[in-house]
DSSP file (Angstrom, degrees, kcal/mol; ACC not computed):
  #  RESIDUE AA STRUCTURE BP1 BP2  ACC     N-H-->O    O-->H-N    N-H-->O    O-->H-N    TCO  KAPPA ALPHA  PHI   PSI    X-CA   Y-CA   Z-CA
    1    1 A X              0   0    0      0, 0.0     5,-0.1     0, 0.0     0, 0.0   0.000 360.0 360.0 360.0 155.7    0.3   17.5  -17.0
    2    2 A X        -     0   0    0      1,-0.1     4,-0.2     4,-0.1     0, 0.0  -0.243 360.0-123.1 -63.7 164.6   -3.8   16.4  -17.0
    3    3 A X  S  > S+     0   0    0      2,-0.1     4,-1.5     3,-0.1     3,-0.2   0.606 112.7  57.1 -70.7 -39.6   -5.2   17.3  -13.6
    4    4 A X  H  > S+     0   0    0      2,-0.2     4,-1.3     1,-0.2    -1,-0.1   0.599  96.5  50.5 -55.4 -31.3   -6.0   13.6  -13.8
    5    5 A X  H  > S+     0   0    0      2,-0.2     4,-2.7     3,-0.2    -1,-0.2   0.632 109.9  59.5 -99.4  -9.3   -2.8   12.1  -14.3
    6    6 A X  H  > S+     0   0    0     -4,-0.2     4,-0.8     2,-0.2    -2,-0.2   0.986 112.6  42.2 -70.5 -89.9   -1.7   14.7  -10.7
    7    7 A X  H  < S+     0   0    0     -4,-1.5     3,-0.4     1,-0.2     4,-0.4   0.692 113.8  51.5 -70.2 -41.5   -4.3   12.8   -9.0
    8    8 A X  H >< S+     0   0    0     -4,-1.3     3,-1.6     1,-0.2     4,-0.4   0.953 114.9  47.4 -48.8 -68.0   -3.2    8.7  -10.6
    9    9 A X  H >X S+     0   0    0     -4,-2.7     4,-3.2     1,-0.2     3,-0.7   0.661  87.1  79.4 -74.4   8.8    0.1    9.2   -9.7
   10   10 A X  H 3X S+     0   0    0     -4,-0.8     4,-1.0    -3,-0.4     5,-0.3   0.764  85.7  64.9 -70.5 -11.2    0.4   10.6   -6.1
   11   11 A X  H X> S+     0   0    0     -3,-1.6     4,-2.5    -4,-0.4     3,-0.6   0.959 107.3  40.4 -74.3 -28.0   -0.1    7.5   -4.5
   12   12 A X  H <> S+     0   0    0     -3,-0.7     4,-1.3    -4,-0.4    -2,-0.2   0.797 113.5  55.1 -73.4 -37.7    3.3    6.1   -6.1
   13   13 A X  H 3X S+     0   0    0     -4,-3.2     4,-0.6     2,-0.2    -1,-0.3   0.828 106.7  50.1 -78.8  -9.5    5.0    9.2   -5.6
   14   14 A X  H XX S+     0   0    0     -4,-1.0     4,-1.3    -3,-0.6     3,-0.6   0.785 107.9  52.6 -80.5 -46.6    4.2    9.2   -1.8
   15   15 A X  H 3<>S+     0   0    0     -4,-2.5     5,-1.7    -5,-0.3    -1,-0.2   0.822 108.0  49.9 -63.1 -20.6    5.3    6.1   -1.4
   16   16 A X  H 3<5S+     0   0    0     -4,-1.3    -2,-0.2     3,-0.2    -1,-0.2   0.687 111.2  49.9 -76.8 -19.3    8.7    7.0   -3.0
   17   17 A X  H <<5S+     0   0    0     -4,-0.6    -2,-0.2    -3,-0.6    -3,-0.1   0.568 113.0  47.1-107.9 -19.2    9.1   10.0   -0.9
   18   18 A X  T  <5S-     0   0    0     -4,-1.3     3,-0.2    -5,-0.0    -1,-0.2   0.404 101.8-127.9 -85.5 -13.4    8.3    7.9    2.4
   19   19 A X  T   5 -     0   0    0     -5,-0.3     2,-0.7     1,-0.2    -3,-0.2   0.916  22.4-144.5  62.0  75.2   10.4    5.3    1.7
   20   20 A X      < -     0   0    0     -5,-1.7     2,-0.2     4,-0.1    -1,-0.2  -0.661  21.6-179.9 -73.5 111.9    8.1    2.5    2.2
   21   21 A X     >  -     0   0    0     -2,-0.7     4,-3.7    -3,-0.2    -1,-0.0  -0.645  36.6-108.5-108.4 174.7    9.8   -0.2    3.6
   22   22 A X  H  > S+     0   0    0      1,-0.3     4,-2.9     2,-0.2     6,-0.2   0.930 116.7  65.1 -82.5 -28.6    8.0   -4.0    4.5
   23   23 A X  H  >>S+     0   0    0      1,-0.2     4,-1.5     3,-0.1     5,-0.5   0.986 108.0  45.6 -59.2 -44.7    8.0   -3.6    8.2
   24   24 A X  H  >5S+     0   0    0      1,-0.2     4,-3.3     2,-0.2     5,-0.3   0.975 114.1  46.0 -49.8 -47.4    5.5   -0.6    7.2
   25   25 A X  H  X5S+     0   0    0     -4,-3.7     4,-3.4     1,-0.2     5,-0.4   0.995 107.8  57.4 -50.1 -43.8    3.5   -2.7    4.7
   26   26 A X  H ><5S+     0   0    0     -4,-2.9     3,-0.5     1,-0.3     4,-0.3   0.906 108.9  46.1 -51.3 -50.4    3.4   -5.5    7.4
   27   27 A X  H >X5S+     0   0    0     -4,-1.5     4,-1.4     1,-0.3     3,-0.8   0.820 105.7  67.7 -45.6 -37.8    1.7   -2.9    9.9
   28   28 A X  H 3X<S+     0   0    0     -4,-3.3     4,-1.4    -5,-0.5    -1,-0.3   0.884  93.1  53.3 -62.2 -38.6   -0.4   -2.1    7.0
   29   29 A X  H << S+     0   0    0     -4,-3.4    -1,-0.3    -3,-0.5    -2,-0.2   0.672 101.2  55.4 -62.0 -11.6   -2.1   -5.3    7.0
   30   30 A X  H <4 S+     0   0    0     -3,-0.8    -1,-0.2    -5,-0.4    -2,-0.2   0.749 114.5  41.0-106.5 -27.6   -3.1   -5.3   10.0
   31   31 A X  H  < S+     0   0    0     -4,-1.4     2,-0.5    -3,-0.2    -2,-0.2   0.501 102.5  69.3 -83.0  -8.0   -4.9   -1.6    9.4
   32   32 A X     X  -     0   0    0     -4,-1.4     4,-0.7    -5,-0.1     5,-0.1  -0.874  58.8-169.5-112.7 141.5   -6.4   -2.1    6.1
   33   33 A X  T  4 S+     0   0    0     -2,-0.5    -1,-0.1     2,-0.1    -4,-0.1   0.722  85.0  52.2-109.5   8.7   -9.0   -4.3    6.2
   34   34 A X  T  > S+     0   0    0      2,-0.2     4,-3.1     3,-0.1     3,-0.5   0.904 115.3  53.3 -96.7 -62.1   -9.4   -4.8    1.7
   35   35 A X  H  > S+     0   0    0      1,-0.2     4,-2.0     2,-0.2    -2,-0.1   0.585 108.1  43.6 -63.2 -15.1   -5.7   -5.5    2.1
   36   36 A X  H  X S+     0   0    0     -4,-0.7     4,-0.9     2,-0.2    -1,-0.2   0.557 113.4  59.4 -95.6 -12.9   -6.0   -8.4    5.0
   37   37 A X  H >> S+     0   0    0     -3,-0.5     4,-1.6     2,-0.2     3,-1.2   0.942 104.4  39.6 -43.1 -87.5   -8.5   -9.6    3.1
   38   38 A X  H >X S+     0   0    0     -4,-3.1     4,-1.8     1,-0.3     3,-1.0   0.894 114.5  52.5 -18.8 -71.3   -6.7  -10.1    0.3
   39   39 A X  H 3< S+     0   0    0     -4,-2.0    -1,-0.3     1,-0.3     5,-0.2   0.731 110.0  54.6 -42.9 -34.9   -3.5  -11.5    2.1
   40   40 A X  H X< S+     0   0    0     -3,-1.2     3,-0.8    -4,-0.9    -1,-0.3   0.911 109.3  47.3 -57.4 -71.3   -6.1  -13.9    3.9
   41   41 A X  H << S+     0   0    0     -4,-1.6    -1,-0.2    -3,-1.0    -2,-0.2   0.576  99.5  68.9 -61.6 -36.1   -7.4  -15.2    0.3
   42   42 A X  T 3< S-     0   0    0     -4,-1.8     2,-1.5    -5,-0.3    -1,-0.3   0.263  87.6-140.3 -59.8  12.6   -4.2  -15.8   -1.2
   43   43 A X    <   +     0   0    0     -3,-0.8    -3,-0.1     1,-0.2    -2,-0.1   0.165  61.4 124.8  70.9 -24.7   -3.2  -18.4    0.7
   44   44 A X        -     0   0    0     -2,-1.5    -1,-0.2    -5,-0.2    -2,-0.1  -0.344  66.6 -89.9 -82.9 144.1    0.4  -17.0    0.7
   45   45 A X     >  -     0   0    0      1,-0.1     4,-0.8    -3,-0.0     5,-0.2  -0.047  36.7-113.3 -19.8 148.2    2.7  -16.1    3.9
   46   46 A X  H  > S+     0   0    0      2,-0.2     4,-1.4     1,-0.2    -1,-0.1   0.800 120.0  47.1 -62.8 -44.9    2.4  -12.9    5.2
   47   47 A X  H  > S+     0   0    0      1,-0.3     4,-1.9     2,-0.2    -1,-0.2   0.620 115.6  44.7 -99.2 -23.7    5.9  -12.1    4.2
   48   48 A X  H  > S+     0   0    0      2,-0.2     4,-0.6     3,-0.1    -1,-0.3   0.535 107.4  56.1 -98.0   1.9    5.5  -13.6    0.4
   49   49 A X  H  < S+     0   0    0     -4,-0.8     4,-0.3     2,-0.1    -2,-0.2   0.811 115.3  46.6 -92.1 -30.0    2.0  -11.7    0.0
   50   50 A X  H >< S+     0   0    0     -4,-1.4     3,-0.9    -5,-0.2     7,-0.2   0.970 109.7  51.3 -15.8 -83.1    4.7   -8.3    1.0
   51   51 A X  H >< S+     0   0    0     -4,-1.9     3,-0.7     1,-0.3    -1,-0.2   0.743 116.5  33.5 -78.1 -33.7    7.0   -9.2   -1.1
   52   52 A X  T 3< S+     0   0    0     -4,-0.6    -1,-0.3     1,-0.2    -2,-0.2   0.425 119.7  47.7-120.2  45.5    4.6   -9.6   -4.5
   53   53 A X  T <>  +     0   0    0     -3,-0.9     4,-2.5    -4,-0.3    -1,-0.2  -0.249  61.6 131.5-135.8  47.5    2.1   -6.8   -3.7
   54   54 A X  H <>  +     0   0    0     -3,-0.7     4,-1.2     2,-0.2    -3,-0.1   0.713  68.0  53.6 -69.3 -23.2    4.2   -4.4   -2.9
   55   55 A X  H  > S+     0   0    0      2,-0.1     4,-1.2     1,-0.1     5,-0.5   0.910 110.6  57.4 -78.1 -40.6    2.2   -1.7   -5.4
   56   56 A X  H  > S+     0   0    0      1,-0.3     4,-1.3     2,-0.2    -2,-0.2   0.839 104.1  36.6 -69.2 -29.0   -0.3   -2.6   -3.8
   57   57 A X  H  X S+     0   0    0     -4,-2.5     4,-1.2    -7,-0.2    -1,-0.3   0.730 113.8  57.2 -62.2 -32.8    0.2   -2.0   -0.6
   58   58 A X  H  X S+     0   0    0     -4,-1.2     4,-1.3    -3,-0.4    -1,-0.2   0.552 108.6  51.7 -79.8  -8.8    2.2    1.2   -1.3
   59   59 A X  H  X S+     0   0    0     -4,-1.2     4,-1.3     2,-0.2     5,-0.3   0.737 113.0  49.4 -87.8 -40.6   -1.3    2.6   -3.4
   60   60 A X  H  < S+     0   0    0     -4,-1.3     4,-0.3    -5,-0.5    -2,-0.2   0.908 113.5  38.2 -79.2 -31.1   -3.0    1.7   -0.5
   61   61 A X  H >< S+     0   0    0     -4,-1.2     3,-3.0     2,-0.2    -2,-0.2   0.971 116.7  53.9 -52.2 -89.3   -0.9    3.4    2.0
   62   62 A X  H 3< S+     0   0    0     -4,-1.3    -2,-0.2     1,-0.3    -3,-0.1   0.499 113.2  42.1 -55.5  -3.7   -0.3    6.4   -0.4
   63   63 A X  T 3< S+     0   0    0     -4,-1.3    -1,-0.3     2,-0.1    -2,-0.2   0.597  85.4 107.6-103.1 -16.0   -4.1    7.0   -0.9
   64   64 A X  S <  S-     0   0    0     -3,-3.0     2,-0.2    -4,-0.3    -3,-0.1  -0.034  86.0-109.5 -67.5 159.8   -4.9    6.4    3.0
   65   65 A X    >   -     0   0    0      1,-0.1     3,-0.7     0, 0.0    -2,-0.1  -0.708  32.3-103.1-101.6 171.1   -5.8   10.4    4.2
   66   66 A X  G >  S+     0   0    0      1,-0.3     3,-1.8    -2,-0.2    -1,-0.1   0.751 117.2  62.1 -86.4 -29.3   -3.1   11.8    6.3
   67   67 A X  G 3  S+     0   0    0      1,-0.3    -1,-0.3     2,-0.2    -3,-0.0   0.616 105.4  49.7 -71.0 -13.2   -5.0   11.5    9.6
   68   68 A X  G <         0   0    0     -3,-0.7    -1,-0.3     1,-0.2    -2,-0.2   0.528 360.0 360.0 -99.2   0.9   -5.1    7.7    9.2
   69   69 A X    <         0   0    0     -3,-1.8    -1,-0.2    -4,-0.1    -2,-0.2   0.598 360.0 360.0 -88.5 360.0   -1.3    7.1    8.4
């Protein structure tokens, strides 16, 4: 594998290997501030903006450096 394609996928494999579950994303909204954004601007519940940006949240989480997780 590319050196490139190491570095795309780790956020998705860190998130498989934590076991992300939505109480973590939900915390996550409340630390990210591109992701409370978002949720803000969709108009959507907290708990349906979860449930259908769940790559995103786990990218965002899985890129976060380890001193901030």
């Amino acid at each position: 594998m590319s050196k490139d394609h190491d570095r795309a996928s780790h956020g998705s494999q860190d998130a498989r290997r934590h076991k992300i579950n939505d109480q973590t994303r939900d915390q996550w909204l409340d630390r990210d501030n591109d992701l409370q954004a978002a949720w803000r601007a969709s108009g959507l519940s907290r708990e349906e903006f979860i449930r259908q940006n769940q790559r995103l949240i786990d990218k965002a989480i899985g890129e976060a450096p380890d001193w901030d997780r």
